[in-house]
N, C-alpha and C positions, 0 to 999 in steps of 0.2 A: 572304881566308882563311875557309875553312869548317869549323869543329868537327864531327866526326859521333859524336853524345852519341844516347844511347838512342833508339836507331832512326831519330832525325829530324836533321835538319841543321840545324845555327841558323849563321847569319850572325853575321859577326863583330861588324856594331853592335849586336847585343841584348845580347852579351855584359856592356854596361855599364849593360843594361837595367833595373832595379829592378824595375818593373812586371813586364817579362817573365817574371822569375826567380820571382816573386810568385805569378804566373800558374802557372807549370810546376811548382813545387810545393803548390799549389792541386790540381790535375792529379793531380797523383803521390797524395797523398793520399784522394782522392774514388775511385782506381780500389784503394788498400789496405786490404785485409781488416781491417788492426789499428786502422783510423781511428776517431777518438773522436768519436761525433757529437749529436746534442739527442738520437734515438730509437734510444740505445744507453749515453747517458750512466750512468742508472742501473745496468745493469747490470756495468760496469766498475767505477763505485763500489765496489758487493757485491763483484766479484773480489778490488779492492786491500785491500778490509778483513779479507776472508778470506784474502789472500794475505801478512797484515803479519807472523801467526804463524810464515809457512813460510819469508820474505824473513833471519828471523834463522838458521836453517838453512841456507841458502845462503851465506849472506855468509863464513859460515868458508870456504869455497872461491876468495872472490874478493879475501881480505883484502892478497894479493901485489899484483892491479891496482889496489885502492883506494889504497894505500903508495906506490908507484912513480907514482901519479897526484899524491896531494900532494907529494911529492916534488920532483916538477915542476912543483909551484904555489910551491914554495919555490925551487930554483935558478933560476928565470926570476924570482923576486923579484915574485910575486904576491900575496905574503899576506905578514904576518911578523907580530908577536905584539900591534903595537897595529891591529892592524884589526880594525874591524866587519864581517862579512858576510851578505851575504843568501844563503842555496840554497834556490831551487825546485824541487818535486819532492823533499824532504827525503826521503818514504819512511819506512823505524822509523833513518835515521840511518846507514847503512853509511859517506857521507861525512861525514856533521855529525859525529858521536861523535871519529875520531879527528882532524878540522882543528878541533876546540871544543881541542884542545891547544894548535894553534898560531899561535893568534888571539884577541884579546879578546875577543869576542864573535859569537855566530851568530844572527841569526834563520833558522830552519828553517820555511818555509813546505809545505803538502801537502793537497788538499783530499779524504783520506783521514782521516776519523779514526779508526780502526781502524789505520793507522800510525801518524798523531801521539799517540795510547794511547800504540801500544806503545814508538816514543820517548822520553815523559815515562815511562814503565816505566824505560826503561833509561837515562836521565840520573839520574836518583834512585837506582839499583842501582850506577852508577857514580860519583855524589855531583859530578857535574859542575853547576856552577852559571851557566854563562857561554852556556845555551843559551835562546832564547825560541822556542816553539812554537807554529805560527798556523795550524788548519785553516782553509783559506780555498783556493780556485780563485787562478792564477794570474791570470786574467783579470779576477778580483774585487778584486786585492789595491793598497791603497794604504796609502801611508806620507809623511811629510812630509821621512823620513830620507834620505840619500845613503849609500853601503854604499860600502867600500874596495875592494871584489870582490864581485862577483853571479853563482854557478855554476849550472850547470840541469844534473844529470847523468841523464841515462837518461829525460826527461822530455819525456813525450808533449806536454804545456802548450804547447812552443817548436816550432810547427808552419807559420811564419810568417813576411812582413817585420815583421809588429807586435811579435809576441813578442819578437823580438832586439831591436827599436828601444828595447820598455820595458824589456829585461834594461839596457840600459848606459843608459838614462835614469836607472836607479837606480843606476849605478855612478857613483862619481868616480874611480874606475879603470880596474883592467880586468873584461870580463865574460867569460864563458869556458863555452863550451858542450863536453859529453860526451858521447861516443856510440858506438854501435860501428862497424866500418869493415870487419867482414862476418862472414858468421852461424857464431854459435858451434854447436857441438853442441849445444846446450839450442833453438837453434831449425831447427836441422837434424830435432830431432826433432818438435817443434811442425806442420812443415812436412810430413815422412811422412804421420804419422798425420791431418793435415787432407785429403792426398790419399786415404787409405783412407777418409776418412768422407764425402767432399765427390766425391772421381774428378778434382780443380778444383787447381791452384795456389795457396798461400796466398801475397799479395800485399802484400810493405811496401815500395813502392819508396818512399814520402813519407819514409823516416827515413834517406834517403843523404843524406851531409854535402855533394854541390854544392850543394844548394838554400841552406842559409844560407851557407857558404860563399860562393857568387857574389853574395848576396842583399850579405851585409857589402862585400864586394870593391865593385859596382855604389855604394854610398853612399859610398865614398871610404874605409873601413877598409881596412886592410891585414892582414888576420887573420894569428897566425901558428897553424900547425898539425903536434904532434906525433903519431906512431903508437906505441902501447906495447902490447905481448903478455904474455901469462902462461898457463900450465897447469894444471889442477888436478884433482883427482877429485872427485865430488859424487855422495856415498851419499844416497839416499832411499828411506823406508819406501813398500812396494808402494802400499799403501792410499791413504796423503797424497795419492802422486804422480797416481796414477787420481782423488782428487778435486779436484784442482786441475787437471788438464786438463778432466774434467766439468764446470768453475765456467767455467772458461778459455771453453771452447767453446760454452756457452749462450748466450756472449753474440753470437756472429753464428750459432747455428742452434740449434732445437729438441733438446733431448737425451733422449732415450728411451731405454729399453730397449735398441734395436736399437743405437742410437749408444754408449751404454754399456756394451756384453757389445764393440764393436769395440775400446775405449780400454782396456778390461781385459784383453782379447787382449794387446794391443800389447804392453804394459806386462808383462803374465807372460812372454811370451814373453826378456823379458828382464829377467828378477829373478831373483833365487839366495836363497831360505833367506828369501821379504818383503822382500827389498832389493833395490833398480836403483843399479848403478853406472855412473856417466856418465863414462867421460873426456872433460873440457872444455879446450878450447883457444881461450879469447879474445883479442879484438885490438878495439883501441879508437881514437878519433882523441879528442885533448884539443884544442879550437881555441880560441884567447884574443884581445882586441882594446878 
């Protein structure tokens, strides 16, 4: 048997390959525009910290996916009110705030502090007591702990066999990675305007779910993997939107003038009265193991 996966043919014995899988999203990653690398690190920092303000603005758009997601961290009986857990990738807390409900306790790791701020902002505003907040790099981070459940949602960090091997090293249950499972409107438009400023493809194939997917499968897990969708609109002020794609896009090219009169084009072209309205339609994969 022959798989015919992204242009290339793999044989059926790699399929059980580790290394190989290792390998090919290795690959995936080194050829994607959004890849996090040593000589781009910092500048992604500055985006997440700058971008912690504008993530609680959004999050009202996304609070149906976030619900329906723990949701399904409960009827699969993944969590329940005496667990500890770890999430990487915390962010300012879209998931930590409302799973710090249904759990004893969360460490929220993020090596943004400019989101772990505005997190401790908003566990204090909400008088929630049961959250520990640790700016630290996932690759940095050690603990002596074992965590009930270990989540990584939307987190660049888990780019890896290693990453997954240390998310459930640290689990004594299960560990459960998030992602999306294909591109919403919000990167449909990311994607346009890269072509108008670049004439180039913008490229993330390293964040398709076969790579860890096959990766867990190959080491003898048996992931299991659900798909969940939601809808929603997402109003943003003209201004905001124009500087956070500005911030966005310095960091894989020079942003000038010329480059900045194209991203305020775009972006007027579709605002009414200061405001761009987005209709979003996401769709996500939750995989657990």
């Amino acid at each position: 048997m022959v798989l015919n996966m992204m242009d290339q043919e793999i044989n059926s014995s790699l399929l059980m390959n580790t290394k190989f899988w290792d390998n090919q999203w290795e690959k995936a990653m080194e050829v994607s525009t959004a890849n996090i690398r040593d000589d781009n690190y910092e500048k992604w920092l500055n985006f997440w910290n700058f971008m912690s303000d504008i993530y609680e603005e959004i999050e009202k758009t996304s609070s149906e996916l976030i619900l329906k997601t723990i949701n399904i961290f409960k009827s699969e009986e993944l969590i329940n009110r005496k667990h500890r857990i770890l999430e990487i990738g915390c962010g300012i807390g879209n998931f930590t705030v409302p799973i710090s409900y249904e759990v004893k306790h969360v460490t929220a790791l993020d090596y943004s502090a400019g989101m772990t701020k505005k997190l401790k902002e908003r566990t204090e505003a909400f008088r929630i007591g049961n959250i520990e907040i640790i700016t630290e790099k996932w690759e940095n981070f050690y603990s002596e702990d074992r965590y009930d459940f270990v989540l990584a949602a939307f987190c660049p960090a888990i780019k890896n066999a290693e990453s997954l091997i240390r998310m459930k090293k640290y689990s004594k249950g299960y560990a459960c990675l998030v992602t999306t499972s294909r591109y919403d409107n919000l990167f449909r438009l990311r994607d346009e305007l890269w072509k108008r400023l670049t004439n180039s493809d913008f490229k993330s194939e390293g964040y398709h779910i076969i790579y860890p997917f096959a990766i867990l499968y190959s080491l003898g897990h048996r992931p299991q993997l659900k798909k969940i969708s939601a809808k929603g609109i997402i109003i943003r002020e003209l201004d905001s939107l124009i500087m956070q794609y500005c911030q966005y896009f310095s960091i894989f090219l020079p942003i000038k003038e010329a480059q900045k009169s194209i991203i305020t084009q775009f972006f007027e072209e579709k605002a009414h009265k200061g405001k761009v309205k987005i209709q979003n339609e996401a769709e996500i994969y939750i995989m657990w193991w």
